[in-house]
Structure formats: C-alpha cells, structure tokens
C-alpha angles and dihedrals in degrees: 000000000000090000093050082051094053095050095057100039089053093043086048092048100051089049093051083047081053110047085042090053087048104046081048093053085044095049098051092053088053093049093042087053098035078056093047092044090053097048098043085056102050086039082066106032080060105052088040087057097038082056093044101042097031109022094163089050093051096047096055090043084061101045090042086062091045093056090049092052083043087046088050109047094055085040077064092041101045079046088054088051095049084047095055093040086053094057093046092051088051090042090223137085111228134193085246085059093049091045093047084052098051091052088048085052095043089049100050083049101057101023105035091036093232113152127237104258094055092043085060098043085056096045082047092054098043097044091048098049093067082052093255117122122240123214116184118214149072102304086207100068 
C-alpha cells in the first residue's frame, strides 16, 4: 500500500509543479504583451498629440533625427574611406581591415536601415577600386 501511496503523492506532486510552471510561463507572456501593447499606445497617443499640439516642435524633432541618421551615416562611410586609405597606405589587406569592414556593413544595415544588397554593392565598389576582389558571403560555409 505505501508503495502504491508514494507513487501517487510523487506523480501529484509533480502535476500540481507543472500547471504551475506552466500559469506562471503564461502569465509572464500576458503581462510582457499587455506591457508592449501599453507602450506601444502611449508611444502613439504621444506622437499624435505632439503633431497635433505642437505641430512646428514636432517637425524640427523629426528632422533633427533625420540629420543625426544622415550624420551618422556619412560618419560609417568617412570611417570606410579611412579605412581604405589605411590599407593602401599599408599596401596589404588585412583580416582587421575585413572585420572593421563587416561592422561598417552591419552598421549601415541596422542604423542607417540599407539593405543588403546595396550594402554589398558598396563594400564591392570600395574593395575593387584599390585592385583587390570582394566575395559576399559567410567564409565558413
């Protein structure tokens, strides 16, 4: 009998341990969305009255942000050129250089909002005018 008791305490036990796992799970992903959801609504309901309230404000906040994406997008590329200038001075490409190159890429990806394509196309343009070739892609596959 005691077997037969253990056996049923320890398998109840470990239910009542995995529905509560699993409200708490649930609960944290209601609480993370009902969060997101109220940011992303006062978030709105805050640009929608800075535009209508203060419609020259907002204007000159936007294009302020603009000029800072613009600032730093030539801030990637004049690092790219010094870059360049910096391997031909040295008269060798080196993997710094490539690495250096990459985080420009990957920068102009995610902050400046290029696409790939076009980020590659740059890089392309760049590596081949100082007479080296340029092959996009992961080297490890």
């Amino acid at each position: 009998m005691k077997p037969l008791l253990y056996k049923v305490i320890s398998g109840t036990t470990y239910g009542i341990l995995w529905c509560v796992d699993r409200l708490a799970y649930a609960l944290c992903w209601v609480i993370g969305f009902v969060a997101r959801m109220t940011k992303w609504a006062v978030a709105n309901v805050g640009q929608f009255l800075m535009k209508i309230l203060t419609p020259n404000q907002f204007q000159e906040a936007v294009e302020q942000l603009e000029l800072e994406a613009q600032q730093s997008e030539l801030e990637l590329l004049t690092s790219a050129s010094e870059l360049k200038e910096h391997a031909l001075e040295l008269g060798q490409w080196t993997s710094s250089h490539t690495e250096a190159l990459e985080t420009i890429g990957n920068a102009l990806m995610n902050e400046c909002n290029w696409e790939e394509q076009n980020v590659h196309d740059w890089m392309r343009r760049m590596v081949e005018s100082i007479g080296l070739t340029y092959e996009a892609g992961d080297p490890d596959q």
